[in-house]
LUMVEX-788106 format. One record per residue (C-alpha): y, z, x. Coordinates in nm, 3 decimals. Example, Ala and Ser with C-alpha at 12.3 -4.5 7.8 and 13.67 -1.06 7.14 Angstrom:
BEGIN
       y       z       x
  -0.450   0.780   1.230
  -0.106   0.714   1.367
This chain:
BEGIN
       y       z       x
   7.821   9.345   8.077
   7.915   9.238   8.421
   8.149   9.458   8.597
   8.429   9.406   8.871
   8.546   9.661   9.113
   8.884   9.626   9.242
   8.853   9.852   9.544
   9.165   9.965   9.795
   9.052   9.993  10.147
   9.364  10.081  10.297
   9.500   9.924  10.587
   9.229   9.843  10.819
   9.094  10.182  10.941
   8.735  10.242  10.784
   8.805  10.578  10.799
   9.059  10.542  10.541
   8.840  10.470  10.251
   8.847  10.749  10.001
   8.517  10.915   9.848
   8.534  10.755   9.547
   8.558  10.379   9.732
   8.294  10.485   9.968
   8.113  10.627   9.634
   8.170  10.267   9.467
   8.085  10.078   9.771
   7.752  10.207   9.789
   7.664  10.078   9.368
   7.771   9.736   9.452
   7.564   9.459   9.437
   7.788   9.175   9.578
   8.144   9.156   9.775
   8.330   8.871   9.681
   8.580   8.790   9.959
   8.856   8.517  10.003
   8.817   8.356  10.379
   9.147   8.226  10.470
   9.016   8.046  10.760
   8.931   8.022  11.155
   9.322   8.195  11.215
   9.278   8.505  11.077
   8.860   8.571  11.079
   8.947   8.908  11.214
   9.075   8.997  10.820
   8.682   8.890  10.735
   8.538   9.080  11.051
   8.797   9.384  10.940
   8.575   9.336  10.579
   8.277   9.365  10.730
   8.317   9.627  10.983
   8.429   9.859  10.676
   8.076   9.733  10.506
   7.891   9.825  10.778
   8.089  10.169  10.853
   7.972  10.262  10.488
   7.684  10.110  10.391
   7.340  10.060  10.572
   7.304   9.745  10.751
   7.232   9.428  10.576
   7.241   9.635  10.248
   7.493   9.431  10.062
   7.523   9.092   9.958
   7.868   8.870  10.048
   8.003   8.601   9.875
   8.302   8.426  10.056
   8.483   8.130   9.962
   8.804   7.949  10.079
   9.074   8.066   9.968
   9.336   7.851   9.828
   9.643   7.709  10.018
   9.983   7.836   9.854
  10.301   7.610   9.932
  10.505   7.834  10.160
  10.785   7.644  10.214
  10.840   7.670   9.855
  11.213   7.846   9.816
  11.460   7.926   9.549
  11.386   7.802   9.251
  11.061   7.649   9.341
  10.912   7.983   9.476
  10.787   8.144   9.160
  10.607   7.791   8.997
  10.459   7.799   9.384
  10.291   8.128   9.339
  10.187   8.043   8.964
   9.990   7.766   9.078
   9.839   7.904   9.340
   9.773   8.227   9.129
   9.579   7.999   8.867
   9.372   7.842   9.114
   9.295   8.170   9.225
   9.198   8.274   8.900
   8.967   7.996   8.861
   8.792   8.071   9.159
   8.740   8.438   9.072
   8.593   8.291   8.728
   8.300   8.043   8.860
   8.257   8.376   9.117
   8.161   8.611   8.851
   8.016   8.374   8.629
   7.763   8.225   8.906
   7.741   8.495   9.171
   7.722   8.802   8.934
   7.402   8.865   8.711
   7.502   9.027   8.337
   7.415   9.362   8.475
   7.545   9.357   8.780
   7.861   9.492   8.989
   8.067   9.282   9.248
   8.394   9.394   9.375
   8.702   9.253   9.549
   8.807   9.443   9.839
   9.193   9.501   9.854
   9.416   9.545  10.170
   9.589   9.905  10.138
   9.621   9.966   9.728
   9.575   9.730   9.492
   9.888   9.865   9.279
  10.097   9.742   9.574
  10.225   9.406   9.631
   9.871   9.243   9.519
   9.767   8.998   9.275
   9.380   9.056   9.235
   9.446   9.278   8.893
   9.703   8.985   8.744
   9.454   8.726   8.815
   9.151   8.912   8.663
   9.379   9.000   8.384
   9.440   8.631   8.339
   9.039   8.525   8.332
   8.989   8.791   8.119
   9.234   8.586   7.868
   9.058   8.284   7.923
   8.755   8.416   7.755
   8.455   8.202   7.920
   8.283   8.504   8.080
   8.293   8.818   7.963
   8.341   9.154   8.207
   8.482   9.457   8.234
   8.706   9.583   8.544
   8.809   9.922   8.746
   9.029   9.999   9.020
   8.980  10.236   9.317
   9.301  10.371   9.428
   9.336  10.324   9.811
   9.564  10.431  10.081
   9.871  10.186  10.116
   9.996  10.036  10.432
  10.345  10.192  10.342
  10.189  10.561  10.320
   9.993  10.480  10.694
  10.285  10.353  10.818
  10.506  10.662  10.767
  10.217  10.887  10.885
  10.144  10.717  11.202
  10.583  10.703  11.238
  10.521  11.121  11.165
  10.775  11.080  10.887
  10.823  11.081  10.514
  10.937  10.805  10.278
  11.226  11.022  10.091
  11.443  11.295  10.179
  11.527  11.539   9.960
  11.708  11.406   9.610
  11.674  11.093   9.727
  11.497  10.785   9.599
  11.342  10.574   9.810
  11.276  10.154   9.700
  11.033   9.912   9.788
  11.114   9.573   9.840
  11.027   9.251   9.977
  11.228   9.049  10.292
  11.337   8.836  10.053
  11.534   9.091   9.817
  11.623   9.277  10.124
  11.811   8.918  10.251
  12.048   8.947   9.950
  12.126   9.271  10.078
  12.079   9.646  10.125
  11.963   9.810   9.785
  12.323  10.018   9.641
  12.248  10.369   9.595
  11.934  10.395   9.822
  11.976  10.478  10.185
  11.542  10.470  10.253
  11.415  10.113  10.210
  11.029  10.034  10.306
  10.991   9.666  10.298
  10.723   9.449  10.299
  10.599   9.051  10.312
  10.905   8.981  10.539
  10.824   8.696  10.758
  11.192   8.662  10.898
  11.248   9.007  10.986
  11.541   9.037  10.807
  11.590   9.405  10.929
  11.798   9.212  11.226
  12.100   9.142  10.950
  12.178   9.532  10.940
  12.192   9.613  11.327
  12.558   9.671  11.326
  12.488   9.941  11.099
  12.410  10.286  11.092
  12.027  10.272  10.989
  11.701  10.330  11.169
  11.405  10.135  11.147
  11.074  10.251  11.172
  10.811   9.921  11.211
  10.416   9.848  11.210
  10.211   9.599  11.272
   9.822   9.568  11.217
   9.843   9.946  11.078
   9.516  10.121  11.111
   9.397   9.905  11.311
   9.320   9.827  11.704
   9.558   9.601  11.719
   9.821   9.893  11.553
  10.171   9.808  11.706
  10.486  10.078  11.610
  10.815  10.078  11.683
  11.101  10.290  11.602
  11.502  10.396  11.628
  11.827  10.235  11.573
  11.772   9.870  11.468
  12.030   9.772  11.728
  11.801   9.885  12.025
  11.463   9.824  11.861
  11.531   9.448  11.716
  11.471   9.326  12.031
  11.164   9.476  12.119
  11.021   9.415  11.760
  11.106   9.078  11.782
  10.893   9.036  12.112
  10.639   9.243  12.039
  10.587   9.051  11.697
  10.651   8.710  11.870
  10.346   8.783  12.119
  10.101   8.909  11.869
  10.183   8.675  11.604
  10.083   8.373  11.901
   9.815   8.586  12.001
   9.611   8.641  11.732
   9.756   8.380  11.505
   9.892   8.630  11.194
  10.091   8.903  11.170
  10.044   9.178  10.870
  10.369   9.403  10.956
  10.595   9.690  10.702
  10.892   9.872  10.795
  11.102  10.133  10.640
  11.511  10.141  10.699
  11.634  10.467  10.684
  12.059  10.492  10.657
  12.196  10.784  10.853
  12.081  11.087  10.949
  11.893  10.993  11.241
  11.509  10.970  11.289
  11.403  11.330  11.303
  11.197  11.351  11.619
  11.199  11.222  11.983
  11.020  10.888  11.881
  11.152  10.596  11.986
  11.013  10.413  12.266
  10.754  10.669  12.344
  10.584  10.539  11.955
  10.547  10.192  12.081
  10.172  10.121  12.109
  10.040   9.787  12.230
């Protein structure tokens, strides 16, 4: 039976991969990736340089296609049939990619920003062609290291403090307001920084951009003094490389635990 790997390759550093990814990588016969076109290649190149890092040159076989447009400006009540669509013609790409691309007795593999447990859709949609029933495989997934756990080791912090929980959201919970009962907030897939809402409050932010990557931007400290600075920052990357892949975690009170500040800014 054909088989899929689902592999985590953390968030851009090929030294992230884990054993068992690099141990995966190497009995794969094809890479299936999704180009999202001429504005953000370097995601591809990112791909490829973790390919090469790993596996001897010209050793592997890629098969990239276009990935599909979603509606963005979808809101409300029109987000979630927005990402349904555009989830299903996913899903029917994957399908004529293992049933063409991939021999019976062969293994491909999708490779998966950070973990693919985390804010991903790659397992839904290969849940959803396995319903379909037209072509038969089997699927695994390789744990990998998340852009929320690089982001609070390159800040030299944790997530939680002690007895408390800590939440992950997205920008567009976080806009209907601060979690109740949670004072450490990591938040992801916000592409109107929302974090600026909450500067007349107590809370520290501790931002990344391009994480594990040369391009790796951080900032940190109250949100009042480093909104500015993130929104600059993000404004000139964002027109200079023409995307933006950025996480932060809020953190109420109790300050940031180490002289960080503007000293962790790296650009």
């Amino acid at each position: 039976m054909r088989r899929i790997h689902v592999i985590g390759i953390g968030a851009g550093d090929p030294e992230q991969l884990t054993l068992q990814a690099v141990r995966v990588l190497r009995g794969t016969d094809v890479f299936f990736l999704l180009d999202k076109g001429e504005v953000t290649s370097d995601l591809i190149r990112l791909r490829r340089d973790i390919l090469d890092t790993h596996l001897p040159e010209g050793a592997y076989r890629l098969v990239a296609v276009r990935d599909p447009e979603r509606d963005r400006a979808a809101d409300g009540a029109a987000y979630s049939p927005a990402v349904e669509d555009w989830r299903g013609a996913r899903a029917a790409i994957y399908e004529r990619l293992i049933a063409e691309e991939l021999g019976e007795d062969e293994r491909g593999a999708f490779l998966v920003w950070g973990d693919p447990a985390l804010y991903d859709s790659t397992l839904g949609i290969l849940e959803e062609v396995q319903r379909r029933g037209t072509v038969p495989f089997g699927y695994d997934v390789i744990p990998g290291i998340s852009s929320v756990s690089a982001l609070a080791a390159r800040h030299r912090t944790g997530l939680s403090r002690v007895a408390r929980p800590v939440q992950i959201t997205t920008g567009r919970r976080l806009a209907e307001g601060f979690p109740e009962g949670v004072d450490d907030v990591v938040v992801m897939l916000d592409a109107h920084q929302v974090f600026r809402r909450y500067a007349d409050q107590d809370i520290d932010i501790y931002w990344g951009a391009y994480i594990g990557t040369p391009d790796e931007i951080l900032v940190s400290g109250p949100i009042a003094e480093a909104a500015p600075r993130i929104e600059r920052l993000r404004a000139e990357a964002r027109e200079r490389k023409g995307w933006i892949m950025d996480t932060y975690l809020l953190r109420r009170g109790e300050g940031r635990g180490g002289e960080q500040g503007e000293e962790s800014a790296e650009e």
